[in-house]
C-alpha positions as CSV (number, residue, x, y, z in Angstrom):
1,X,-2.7,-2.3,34.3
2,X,0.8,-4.9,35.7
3,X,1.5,-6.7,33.0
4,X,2.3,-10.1,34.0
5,X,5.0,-12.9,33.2
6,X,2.4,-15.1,31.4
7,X,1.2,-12.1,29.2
8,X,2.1,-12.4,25.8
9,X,1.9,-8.3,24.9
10,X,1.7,-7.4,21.3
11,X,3.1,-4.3,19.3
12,X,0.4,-2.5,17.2
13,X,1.4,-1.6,13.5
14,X,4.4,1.1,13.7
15,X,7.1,2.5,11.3
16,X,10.4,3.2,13.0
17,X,12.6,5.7,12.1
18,X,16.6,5.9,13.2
19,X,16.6,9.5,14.4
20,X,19.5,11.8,16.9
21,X,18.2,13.7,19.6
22,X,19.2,17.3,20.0
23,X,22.5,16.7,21.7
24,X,23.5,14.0,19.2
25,X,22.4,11.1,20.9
26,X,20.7,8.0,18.8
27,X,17.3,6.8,19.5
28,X,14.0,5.7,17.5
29,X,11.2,7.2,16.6
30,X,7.5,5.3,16.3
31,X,5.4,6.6,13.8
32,X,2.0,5.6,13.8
33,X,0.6,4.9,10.6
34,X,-3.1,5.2,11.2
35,X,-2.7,8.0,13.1
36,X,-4.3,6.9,15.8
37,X,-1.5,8.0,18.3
38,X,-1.3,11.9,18.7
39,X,2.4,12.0,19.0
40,X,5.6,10.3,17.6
41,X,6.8,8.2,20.9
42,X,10.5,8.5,20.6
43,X,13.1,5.6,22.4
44,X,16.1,4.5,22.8
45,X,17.6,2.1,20.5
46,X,17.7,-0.4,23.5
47,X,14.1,0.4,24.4
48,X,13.1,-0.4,20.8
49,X,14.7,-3.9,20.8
50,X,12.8,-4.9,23.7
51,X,9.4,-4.0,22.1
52,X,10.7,-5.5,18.8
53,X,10.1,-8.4,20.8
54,X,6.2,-8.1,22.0
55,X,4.8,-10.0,19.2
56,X,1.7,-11.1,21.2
57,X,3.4,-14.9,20.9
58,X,6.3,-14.4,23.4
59,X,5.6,-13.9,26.9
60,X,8.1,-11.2,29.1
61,X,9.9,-14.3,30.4
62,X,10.1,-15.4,26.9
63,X,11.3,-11.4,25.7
64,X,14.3,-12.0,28.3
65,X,15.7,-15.9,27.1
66,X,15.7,-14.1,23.4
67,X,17.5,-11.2,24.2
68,X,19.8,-13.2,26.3
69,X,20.5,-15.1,23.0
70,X,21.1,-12.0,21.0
71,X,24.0,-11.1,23.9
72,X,21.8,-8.6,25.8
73,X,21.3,-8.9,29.3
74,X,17.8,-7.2,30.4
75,X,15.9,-8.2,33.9
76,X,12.6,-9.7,33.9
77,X,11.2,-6.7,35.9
78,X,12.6,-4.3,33.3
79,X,10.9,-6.1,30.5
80,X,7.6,-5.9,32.1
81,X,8.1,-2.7,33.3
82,X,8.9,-1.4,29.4
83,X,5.7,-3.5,28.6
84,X,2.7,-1.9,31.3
85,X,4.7,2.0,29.7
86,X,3.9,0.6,25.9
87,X,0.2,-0.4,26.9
88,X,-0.8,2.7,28.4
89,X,0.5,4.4,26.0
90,X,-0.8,2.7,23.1
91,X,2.0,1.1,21.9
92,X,0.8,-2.2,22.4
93,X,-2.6,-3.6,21.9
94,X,-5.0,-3.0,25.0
95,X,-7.9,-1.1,25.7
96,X,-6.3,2.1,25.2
97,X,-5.1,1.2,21.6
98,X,-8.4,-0.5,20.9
99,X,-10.8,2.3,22.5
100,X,-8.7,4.9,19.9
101,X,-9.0,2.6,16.7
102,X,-12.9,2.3,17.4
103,X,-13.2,6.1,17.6
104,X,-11.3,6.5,14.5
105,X,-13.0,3.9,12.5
106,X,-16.6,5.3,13.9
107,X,-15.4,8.5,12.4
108,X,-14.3,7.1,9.5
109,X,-17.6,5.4,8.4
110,X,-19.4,8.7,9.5
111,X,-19.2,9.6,5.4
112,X,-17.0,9.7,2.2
113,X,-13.4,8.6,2.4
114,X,-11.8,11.9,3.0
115,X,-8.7,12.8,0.5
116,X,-5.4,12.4,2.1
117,X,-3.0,13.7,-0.1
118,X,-5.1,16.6,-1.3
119,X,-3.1,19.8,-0.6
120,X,0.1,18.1,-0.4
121,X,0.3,15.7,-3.5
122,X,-1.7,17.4,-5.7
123,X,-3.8,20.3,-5.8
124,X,-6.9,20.5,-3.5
125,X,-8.5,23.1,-5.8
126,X,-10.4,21.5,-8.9
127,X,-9.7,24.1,-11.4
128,X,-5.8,23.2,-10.8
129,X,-6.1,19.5,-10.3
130,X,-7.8,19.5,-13.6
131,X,-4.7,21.8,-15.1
132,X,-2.4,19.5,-14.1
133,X,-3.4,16.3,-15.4
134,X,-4.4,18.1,-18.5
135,X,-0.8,18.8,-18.9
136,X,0.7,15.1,-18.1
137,X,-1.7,13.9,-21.1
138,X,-0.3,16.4,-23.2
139,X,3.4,16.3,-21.7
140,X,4.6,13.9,-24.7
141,X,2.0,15.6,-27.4
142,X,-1.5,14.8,-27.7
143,X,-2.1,10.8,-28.0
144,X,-4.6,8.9,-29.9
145,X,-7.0,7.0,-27.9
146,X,-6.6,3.8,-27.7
147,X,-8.2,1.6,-29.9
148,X,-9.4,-0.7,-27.6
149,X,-10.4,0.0,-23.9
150,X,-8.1,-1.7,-21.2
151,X,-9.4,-4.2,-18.9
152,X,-6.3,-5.1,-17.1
153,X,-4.3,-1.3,-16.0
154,X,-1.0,-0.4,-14.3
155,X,-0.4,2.4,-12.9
156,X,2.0,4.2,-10.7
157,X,1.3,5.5,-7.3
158,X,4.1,7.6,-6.7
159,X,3.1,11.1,-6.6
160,X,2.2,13.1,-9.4
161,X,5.1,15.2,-9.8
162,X,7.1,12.5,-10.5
163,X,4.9,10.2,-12.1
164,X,2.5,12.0,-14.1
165,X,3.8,10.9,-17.3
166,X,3.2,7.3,-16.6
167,X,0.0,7.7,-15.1
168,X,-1.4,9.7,-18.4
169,X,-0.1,6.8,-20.6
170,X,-2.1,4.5,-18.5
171,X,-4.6,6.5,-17.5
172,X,-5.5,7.5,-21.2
173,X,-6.6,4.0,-22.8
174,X,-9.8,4.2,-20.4
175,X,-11.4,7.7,-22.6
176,X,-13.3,5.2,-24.3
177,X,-14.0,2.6,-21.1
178,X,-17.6,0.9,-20.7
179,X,-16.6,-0.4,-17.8
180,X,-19.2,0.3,-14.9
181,X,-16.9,-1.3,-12.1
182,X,-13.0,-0.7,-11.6
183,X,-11.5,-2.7,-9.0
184,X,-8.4,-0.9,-7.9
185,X,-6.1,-2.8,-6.2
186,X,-3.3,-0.7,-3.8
187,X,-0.1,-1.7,-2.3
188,X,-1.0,-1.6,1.4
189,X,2.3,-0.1,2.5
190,X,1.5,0.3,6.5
191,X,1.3,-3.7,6.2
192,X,-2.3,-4.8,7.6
193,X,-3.1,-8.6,8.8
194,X,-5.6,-9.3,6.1
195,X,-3.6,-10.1,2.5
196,X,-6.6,-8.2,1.1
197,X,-8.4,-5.1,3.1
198,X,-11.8,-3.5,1.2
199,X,-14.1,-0.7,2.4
200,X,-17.7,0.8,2.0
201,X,-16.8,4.0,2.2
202,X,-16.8,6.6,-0.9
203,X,-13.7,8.1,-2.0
204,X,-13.8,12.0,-2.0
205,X,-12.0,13.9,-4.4
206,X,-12.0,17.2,-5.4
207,X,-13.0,16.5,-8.4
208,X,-16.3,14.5,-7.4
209,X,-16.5,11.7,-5.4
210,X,-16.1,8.1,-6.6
211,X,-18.5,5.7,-5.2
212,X,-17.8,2.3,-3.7
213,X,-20.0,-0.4,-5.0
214,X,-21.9,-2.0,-1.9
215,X,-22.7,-4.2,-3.9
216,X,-19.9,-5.8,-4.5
217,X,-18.6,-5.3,-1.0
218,X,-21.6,-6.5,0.5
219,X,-21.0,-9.7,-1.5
220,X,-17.4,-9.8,-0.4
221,X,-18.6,-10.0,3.2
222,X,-20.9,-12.2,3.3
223,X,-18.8,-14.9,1.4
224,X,-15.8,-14.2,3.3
225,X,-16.9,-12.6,7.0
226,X,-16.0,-8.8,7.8
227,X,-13.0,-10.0,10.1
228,X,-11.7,-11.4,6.9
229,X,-12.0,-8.0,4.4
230,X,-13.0,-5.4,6.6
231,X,-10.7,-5.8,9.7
232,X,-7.9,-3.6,8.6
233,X,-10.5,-1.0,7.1
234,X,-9.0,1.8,8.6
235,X,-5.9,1.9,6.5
236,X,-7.9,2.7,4.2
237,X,-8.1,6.7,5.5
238,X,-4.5,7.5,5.4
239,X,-3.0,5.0,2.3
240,X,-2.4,6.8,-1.4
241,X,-1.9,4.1,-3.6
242,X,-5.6,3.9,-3.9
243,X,-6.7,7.3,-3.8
244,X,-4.5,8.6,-6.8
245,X,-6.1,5.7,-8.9
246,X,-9.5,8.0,-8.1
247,X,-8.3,11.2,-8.6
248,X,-7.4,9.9,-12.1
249,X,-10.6,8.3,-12.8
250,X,-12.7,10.3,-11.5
251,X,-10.7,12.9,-13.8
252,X,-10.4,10.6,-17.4
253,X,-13.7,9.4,-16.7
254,X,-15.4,12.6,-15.9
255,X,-19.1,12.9,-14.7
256,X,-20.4,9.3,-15.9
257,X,-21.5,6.9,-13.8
258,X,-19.3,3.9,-12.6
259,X,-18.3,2.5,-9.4
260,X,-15.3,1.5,-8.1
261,X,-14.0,-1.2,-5.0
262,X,-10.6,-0.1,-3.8
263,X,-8.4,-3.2,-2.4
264,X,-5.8,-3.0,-0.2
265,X,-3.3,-5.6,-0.4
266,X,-0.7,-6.2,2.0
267,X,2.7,-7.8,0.6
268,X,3.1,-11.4,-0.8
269,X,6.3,-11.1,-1.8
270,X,7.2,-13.4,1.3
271,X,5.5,-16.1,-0.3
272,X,7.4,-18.2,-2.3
273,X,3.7,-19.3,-4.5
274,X,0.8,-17.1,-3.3
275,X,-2.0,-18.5,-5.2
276,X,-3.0,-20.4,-2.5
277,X,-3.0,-17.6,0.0
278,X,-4.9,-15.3,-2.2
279,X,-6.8,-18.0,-4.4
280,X,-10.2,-17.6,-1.6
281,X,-10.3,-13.8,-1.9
282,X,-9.9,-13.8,-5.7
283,X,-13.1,-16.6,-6.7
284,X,-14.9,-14.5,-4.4
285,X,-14.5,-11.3,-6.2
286,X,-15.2,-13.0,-9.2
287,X,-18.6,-13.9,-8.3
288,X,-19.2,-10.6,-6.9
289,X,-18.7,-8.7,-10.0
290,X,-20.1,-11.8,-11.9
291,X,-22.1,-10.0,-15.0
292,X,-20.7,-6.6,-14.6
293,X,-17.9,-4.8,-17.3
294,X,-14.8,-4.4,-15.0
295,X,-11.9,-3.0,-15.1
296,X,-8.9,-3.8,-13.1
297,X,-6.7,-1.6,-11.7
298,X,-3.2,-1.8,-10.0
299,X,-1.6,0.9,-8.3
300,X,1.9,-0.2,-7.9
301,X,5.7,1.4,-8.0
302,X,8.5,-1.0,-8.4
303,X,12.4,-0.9,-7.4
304,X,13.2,1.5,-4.2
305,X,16.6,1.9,-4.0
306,X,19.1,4.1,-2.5
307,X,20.1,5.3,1.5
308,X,16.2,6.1,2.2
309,X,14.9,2.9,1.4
310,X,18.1,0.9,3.7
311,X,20.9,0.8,1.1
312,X,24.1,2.0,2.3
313,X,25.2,4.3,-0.6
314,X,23.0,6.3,-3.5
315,X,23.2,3.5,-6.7
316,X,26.0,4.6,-9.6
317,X,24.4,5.5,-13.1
318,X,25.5,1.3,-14.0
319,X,23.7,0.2,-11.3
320,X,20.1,2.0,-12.2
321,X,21.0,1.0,-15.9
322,X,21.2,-2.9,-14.7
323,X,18.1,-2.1,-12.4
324,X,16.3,-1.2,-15.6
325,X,16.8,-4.4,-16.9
326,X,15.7,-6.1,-14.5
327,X,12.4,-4.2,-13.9
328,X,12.2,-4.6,-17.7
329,X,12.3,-8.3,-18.0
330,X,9.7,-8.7,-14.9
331,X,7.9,-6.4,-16.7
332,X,8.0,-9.4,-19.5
333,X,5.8,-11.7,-17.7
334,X,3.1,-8.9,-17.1
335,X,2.8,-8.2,-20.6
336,X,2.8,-12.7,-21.5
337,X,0.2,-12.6,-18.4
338,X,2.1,-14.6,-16.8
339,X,1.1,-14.0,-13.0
340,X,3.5,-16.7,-11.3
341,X,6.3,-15.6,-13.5
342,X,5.9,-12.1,-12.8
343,X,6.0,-13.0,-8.9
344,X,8.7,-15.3,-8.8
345,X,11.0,-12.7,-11.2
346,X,9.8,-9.6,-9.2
347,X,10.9,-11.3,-5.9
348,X,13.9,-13.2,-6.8
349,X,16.5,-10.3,-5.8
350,X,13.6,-8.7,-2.8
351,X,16.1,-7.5,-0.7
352,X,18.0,-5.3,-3.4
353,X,14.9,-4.1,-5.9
354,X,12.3,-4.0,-3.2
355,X,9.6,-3.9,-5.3
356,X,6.4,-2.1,-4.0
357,X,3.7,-3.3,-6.4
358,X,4.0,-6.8,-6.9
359,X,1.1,-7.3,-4.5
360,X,-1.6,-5.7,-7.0
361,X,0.1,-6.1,-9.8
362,X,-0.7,-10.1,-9.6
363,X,-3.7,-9.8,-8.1
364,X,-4.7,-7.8,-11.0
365,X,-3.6,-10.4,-13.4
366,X,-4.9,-13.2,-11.5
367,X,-8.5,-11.3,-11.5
368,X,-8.6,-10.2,-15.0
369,X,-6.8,-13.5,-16.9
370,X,-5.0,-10.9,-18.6
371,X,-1.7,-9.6,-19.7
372,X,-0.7,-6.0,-20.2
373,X,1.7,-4.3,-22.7
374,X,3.8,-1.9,-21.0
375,X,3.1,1.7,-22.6
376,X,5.7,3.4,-20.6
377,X,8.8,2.9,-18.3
378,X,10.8,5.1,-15.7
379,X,13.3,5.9,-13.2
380,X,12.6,8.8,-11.1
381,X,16.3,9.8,-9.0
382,X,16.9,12.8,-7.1
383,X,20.6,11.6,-6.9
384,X,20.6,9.9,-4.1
385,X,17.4,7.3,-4.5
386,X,15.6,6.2,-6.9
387,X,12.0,5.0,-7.5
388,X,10.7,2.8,-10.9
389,X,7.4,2.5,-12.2
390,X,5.6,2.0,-15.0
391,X,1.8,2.0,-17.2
392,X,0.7,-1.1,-18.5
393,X,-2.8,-1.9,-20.2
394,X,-4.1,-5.0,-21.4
């Protein structure tokens, strides 16, 4: 298929990476996140700017007047010819993108939400699963249940090695839960369309499955539309921050009954006041789980600092100290229930903290009305980067 001057060719969802070729030479790899693509396309650097560029708004025409502007000279016929490789190859959306995201969707909604991280996060086995949460709720001595069950939760999604801790300190105030319906809220990290992405489909574990309410998503849909909440369902199959909320419930929880809707939400920290953006999804969940006991959930990590997250150098034992702080007086507004003042502070310094829960961490707030008291606060550092997080219940 030629693509044409007037087309205005768009990149699908992809995470670059900066990688050298075997005789030293620099070039970028395209990981897609959906997995939808059976192999990494790797390009030059070069290459990789001209793509940048297809963002379904600016025709090839328009690809060569803004690289002309950024100093690089590239013909009209190179552009194009760049663009017809990307569509065939899935790199762009076109039938062959779109005919591979319908088979992977149909195959998704063939059953349960299959665990991703099982056998690489955290043991696939039951037996050893169960071990090793076991042994984060006893890791600082046994704890009292909580007196009161928490409505409002924050907890980690880093992986459970490092934050097992901090998801038993959250994880624990729930032994005495009558909640029937958790809404978990995820940070959407391979960055969907939709601000808020649900699905139908059960979340496996191998410790039992937890069940999506229909219910409630049915609800969802038919306020809202499926192109609205359903869209981006496929990011669903490969994203974590949702599935270790599961694991852990399905785990505290044990064999009761309860449901669960997990929402994907892709980043508002962009947004300089994002209660309007997200103020239509939120009344509608309200009246979906209208009557019910819920439970709110937020998976969420916050600063990512260091070389692997785009800083230049590994952050000196002052720096992660200051961090702290910072993290610590955001963390303020979460437990006043502030939701605006936990947005504006978490995003005021973006481009240093990067914080990757802010999304369900107000959206969390903003659902439940409620503050959280922070039961537990860390750095995790290899040496060279570092990752915060935190539990929270209210």
């Amino acid at each position: 298929m030629p693509t044409r001057s007037e087309d205005t060719p768009r990149l699908v969802p992809l995470e670059p990476t900066e990688v050298h070729l075997e005789d030293g030479t620099p070039a970028v790899a395209l990981r897609d996140p959906l997995g939808l693509l059976e192999d990494v396309a790797v390009l030059s650097p070069a290459a990789y700017w001209v793509l940048a560029h297809f963002d379904g708004r600016r025709t090839p025409r328009d690809v060569v007047r803004a690289l002309a502007q950024a100093g690089q000279a590239v013909a009209l016929a190179e552009v194009e010819r760049l663009a017809e490789q990307a569509l065939e190859a899935g790199l762009l959306h076109g039938p062959e993108y779109q005919a591979r995201r319908a088979a992977a969707l149909a195959a998704y909604r063939a059953g349960p939400r299959a665990p991703a991280c099982a056998g690489s996060s955290y043991p696939e086995e039951p037996a050893r699963l169960a071990r090793m949460l076991d042994a984060f709720c006893l890791g600082g001595g046994q704890r009292a249940p909580a007196a009161k069950a928490a409505r409002l939760l924050v907890a980690p999604h880093i992986d459970f090695a490092r934050g097992g801790l901090a998801y038993a300190h959250a994880y624990q105030t729930l032994e005495r839960s009558r909640a029937d319906l958790f809404v978990v809220f995820g940070t959407a990290h391979a960055s969907p369309e939709g601000l808020f992405t649900i699905t139908r489909q059960d979340y496996a574990t191998p410790l039992g499955a937890v069940p999506v309410d229909r219910d409630a998503v049915d609800a969802l849909v038919a306020e809202l539309g499926e192109g609205e909440v359903l869209a981006d369902e496929l990011f669903h199959r490969a994203e974590h921050s949702c599935e270790f909320q599961m694991v852990w419930l399905r785990h505290v929880l044990g064999h009761r009954r309860f449901t669960a809707l997990p929402v994907l939400c892709a980043s508002i920290s962009h947004l300089r006041d994002p209660s309007a953006g997200t103020a239509r999804f939120l009344r509608a969940l309200e009246r979906a789980a209208r009557g019910r006991e819920v439970c709110f959930v937020a998976g969420a990590d916050l600063a990512h600092v260091g070389p692997q997250y785009g800083d230049a150098r590994s952050p000196t034992p002052a720096e992660l100290a200051g961090l702290a702080a910072q993290d610590r007086r955001t963390l303020a507004f979460l437990a006043a229930g502030d939701a605006p003042g936990f947005h504006r502070d978490a995003t005021r310094d973006d481009a240093r903290r990067r914080l990757c829960g802010v999304a369900p961490i107000y959206a969390a707030m903003r659902a439940s009305g409620l503050g959280a008291r922070v039961l537990h606060y860390q750095q995790w550092s290899d040496g060279v980067d570092s990752v915060s997080f935190a539990a929270a219940a209210g």
